[in-house]
C-alpha positions as CSV (number, residue, x, y, z in Angstrom):
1,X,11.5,-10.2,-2.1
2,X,9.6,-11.9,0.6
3,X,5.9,-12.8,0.2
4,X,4.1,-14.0,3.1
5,X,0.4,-14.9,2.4
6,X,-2.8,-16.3,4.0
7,X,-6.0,-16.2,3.8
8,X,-7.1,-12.9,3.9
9,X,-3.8,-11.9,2.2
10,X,-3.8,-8.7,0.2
11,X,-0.3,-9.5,-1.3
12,X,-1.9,-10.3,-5.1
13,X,-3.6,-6.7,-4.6
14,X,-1.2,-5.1,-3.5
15,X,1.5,-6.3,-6.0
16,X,-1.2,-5.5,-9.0
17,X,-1.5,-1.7,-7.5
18,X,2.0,-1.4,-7.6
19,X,2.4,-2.8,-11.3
20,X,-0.4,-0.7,-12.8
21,X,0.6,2.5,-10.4
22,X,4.2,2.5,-10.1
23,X,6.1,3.5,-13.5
24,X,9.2,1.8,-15.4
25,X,11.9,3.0,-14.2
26,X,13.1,5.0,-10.7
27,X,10.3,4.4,-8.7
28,X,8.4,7.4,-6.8
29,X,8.9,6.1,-3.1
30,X,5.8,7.8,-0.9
31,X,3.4,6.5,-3.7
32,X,5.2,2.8,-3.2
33,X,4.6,3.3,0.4
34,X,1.2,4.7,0.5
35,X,0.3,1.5,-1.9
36,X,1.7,-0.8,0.9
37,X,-0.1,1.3,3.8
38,X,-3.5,0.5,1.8
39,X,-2.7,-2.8,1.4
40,X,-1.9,-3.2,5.0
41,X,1.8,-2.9,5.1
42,X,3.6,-1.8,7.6
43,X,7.3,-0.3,6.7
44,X,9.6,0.3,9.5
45,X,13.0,2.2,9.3
């Protein structure tokens, strides 16, 4: 993992989404990346 953070940073949000949204286990991928999109991530492929 790579955490890059600033001011302004939504990193600690967007890590807290994804632990109380995201199950144990296989994790369901468009709800991981529509977390990241409303945290302001960008994902290219």
């Amino acid at each position: 993992m790579l955490e890059i953070t600033g001011q302004g940073s939504l990193a600690a949000q967007m890590f807290t989404a994804i632990n109380n949204e995201i199950p144990a286990g296989p994790p369901d991928i468009p709800k991981v990346l529509e977390i990241l999109k409303r945290n302001g991530v960008t994902v290219a492929t």
